[in-house]
Backbone as a ProteinNet text record, in pm:
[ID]
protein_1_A
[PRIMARY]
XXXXXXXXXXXXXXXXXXXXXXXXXXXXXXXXXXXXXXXXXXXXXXXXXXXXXXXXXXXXXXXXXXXXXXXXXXXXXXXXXXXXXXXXXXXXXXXXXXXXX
[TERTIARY]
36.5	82.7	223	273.7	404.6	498.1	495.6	553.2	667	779.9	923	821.4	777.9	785.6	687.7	595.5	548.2	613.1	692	858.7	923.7	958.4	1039	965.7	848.7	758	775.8	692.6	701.3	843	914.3	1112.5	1092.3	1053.7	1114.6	1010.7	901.6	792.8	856.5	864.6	849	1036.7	1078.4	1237.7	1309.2	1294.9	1365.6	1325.8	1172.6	1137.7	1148.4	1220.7	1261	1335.8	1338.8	1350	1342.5	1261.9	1286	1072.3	989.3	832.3	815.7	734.7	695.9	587.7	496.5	346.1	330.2	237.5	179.3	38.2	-16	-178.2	-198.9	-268.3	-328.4	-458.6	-443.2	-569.7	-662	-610.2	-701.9	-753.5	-830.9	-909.2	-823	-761.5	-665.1	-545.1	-498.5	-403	-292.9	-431.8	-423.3	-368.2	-417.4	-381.7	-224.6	-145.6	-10.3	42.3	-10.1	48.7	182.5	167.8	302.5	386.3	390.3	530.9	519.3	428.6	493.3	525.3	525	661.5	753.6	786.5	936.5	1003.1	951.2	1017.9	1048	926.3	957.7	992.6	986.3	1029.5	917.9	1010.9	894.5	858.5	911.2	927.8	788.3	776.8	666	545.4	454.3	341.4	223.7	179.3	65.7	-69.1	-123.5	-291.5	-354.5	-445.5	-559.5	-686.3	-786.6	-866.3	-996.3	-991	-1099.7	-1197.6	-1172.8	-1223.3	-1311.4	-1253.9	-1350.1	-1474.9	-1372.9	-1492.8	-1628.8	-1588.5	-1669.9	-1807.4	-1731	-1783.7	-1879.9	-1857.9	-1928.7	-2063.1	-2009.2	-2130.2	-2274.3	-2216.8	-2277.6	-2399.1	-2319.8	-2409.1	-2509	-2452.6	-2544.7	-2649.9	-2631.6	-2707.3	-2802.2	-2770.5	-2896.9	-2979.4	-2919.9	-2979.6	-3093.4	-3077.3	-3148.3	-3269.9	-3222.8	-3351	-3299.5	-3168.8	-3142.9	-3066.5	-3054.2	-2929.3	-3025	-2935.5	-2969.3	-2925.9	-2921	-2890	-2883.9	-2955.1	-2993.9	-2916.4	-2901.7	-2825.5	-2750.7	-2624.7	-2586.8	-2483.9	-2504.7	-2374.1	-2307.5	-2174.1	-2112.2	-2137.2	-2149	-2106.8	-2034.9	-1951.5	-1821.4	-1891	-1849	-1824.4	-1728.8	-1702.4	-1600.3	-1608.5	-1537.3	-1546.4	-1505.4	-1367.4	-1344	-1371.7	-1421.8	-1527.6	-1435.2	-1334.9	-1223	-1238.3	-1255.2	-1273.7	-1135.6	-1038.1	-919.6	-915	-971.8	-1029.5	-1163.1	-1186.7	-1282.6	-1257.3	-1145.5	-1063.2	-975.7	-910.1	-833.4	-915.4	-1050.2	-1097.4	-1130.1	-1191.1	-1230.1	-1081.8	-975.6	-866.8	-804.9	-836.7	-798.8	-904.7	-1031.8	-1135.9	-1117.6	-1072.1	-1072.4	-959.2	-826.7	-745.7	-778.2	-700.1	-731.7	-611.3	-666.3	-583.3	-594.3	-421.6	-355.4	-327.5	-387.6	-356.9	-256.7
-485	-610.2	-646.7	-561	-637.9	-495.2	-452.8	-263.6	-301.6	-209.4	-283.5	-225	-171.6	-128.9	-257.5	-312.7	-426.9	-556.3	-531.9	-687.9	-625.1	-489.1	-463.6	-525.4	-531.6	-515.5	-692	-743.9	-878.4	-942.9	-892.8	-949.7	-969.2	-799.3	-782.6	-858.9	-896.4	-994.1	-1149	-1178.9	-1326.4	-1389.2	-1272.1	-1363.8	-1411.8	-1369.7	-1511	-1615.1	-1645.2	-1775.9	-1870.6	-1760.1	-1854.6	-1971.5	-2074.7	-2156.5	-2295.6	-2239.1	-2287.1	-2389.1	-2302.7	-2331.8	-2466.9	-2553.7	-2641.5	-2583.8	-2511.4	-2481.5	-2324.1	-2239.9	-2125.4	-2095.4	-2101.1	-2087.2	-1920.5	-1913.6	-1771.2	-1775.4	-1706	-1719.2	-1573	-1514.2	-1364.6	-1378.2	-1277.8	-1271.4	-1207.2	-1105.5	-1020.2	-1072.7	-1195.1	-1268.9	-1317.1	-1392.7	-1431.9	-1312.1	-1156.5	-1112	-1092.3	-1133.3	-1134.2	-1211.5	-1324.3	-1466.9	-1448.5	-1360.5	-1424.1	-1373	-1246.6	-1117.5	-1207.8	-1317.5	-1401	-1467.9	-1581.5	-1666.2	-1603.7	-1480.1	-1430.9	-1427.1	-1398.4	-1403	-1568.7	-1672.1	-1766.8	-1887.9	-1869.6	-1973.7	-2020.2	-2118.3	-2204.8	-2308.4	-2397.1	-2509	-2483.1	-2356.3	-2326.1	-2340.9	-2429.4	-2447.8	-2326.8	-2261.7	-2123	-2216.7	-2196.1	-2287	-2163.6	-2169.2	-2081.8	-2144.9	-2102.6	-2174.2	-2099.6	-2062.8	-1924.8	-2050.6	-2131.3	-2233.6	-2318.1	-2323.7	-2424.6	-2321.9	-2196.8	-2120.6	-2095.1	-2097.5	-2022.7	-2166.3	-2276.5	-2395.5	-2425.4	-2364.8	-2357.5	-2341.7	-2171.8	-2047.8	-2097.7	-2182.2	-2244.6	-2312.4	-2445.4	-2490.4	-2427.8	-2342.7	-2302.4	-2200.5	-2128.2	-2070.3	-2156.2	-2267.5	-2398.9	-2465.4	-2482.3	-2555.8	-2426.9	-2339.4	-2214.4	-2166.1	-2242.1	-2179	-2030.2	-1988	-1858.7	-1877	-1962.8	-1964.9	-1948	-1862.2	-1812.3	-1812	-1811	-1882.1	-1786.6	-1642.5	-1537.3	-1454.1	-1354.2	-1210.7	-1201.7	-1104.5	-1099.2	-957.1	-910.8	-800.5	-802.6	-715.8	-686.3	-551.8	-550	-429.9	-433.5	-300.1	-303.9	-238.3	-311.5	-228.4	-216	-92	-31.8	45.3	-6.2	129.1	226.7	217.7	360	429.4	540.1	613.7	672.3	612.3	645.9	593.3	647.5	623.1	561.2	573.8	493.2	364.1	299.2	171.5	114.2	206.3	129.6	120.6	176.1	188	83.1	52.8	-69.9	-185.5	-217.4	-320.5	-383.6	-283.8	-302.2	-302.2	-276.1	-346.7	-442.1	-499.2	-620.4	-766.7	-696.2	-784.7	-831.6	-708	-717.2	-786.9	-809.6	-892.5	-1013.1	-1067.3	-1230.1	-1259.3	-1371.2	-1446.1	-1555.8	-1615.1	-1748.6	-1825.6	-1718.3	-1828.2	-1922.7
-1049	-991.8	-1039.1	-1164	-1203.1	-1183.7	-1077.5	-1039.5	-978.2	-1007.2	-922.8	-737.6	-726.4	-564	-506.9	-615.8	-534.2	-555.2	-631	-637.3	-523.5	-469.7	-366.4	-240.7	-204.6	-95.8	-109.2	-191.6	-166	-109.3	-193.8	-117.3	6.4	62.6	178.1	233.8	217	332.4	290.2	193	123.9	96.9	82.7	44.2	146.8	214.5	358.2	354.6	267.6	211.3	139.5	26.9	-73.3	-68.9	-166	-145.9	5.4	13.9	224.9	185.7	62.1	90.8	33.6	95.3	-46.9	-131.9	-17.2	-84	-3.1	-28.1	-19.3	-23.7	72.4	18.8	30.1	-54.6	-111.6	-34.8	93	166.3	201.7	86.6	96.9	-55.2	-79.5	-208.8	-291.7	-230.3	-339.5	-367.1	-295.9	-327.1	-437	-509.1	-696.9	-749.9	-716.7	-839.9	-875	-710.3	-688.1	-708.4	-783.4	-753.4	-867.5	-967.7	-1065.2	-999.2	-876.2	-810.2	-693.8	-643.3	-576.5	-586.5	-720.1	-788.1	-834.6	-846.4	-906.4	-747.7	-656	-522.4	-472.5	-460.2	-394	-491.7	-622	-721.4	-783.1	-857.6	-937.4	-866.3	-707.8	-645.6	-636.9	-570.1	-454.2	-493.5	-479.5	-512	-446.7	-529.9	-439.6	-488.3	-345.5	-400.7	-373.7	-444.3	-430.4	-398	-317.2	-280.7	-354.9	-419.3	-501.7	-621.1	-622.3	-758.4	-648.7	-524.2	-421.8	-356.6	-319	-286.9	-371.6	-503.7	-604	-630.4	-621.1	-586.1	-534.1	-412.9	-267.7	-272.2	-323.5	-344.5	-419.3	-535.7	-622.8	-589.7	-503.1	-479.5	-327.3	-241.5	-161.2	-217	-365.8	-386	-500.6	-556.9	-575.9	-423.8	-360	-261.9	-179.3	-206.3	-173.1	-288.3	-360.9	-503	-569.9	-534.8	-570	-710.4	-721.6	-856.5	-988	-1079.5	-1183.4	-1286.7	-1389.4	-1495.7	-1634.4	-1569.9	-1650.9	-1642.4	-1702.4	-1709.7	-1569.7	-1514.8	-1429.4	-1455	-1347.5	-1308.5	-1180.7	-1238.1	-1140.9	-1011.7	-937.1	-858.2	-750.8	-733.8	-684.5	-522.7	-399.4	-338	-247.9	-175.9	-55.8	-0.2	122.1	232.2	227.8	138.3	69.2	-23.6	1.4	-113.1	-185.1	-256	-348.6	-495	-569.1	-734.3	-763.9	-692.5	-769.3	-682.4	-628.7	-551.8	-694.3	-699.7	-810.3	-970.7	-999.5	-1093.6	-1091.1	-954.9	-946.5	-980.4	-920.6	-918.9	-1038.5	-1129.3	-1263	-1378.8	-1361.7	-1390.7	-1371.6	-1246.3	-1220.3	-1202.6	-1229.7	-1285.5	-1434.2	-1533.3	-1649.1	-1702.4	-1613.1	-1679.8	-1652.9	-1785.2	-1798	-1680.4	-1582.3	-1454.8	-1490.8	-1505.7	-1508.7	-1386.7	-1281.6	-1164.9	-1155.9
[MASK]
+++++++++++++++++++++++++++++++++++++++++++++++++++++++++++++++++++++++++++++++++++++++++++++++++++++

């Protein structure tokens, strides 16, 4: 996430923006993990919301109001359509860092 070719890539999508945003919503899941290579492009003005704290919210309570919520042990599992080990290598690296959102 902090690679010059994905500071190059963001420029070329995001820097005609700069300074021009008030706000940015982060409306994909993989979004966040870009969010600091998309403040080095659009500034510090630019407010990026993430909506991932409302979603997670959500989930919460639809899985109380369902009787499913649990309170016990829990795991992760990864999945994808691509049957690529470096897709699941990514994921579990970027699960494992700590996000400042």
């Amino acid at each position: 996430t902090g690679s010059p070719q994905m500071d190059a890539f963001l420029q070329s999508l995001l820097g005609p923006y700069a300074g021009k945003l008030d706000a940015l919503v982060l409306g994909c899941t993989h979004y966040p993990f870009a969010a600091e290579a998309i403040r080095r492009v659009l500034g510090d003005k630019t407010v990026l919301i993430d909506g991932g704290a409302g979603t997670a919210q959500q989930t919460r309570r639809r899985l109380e109001a369902a009787g499913l919520l649990s309170d016990g042990p829990g795991s992760v599992v990864f999945e994808n359509s691509l049957d690529d080990p470096h897709i699941f290598e990514l994921c579990e690296s970027l699960l494992s860092e700590e996000y400042h959102g």
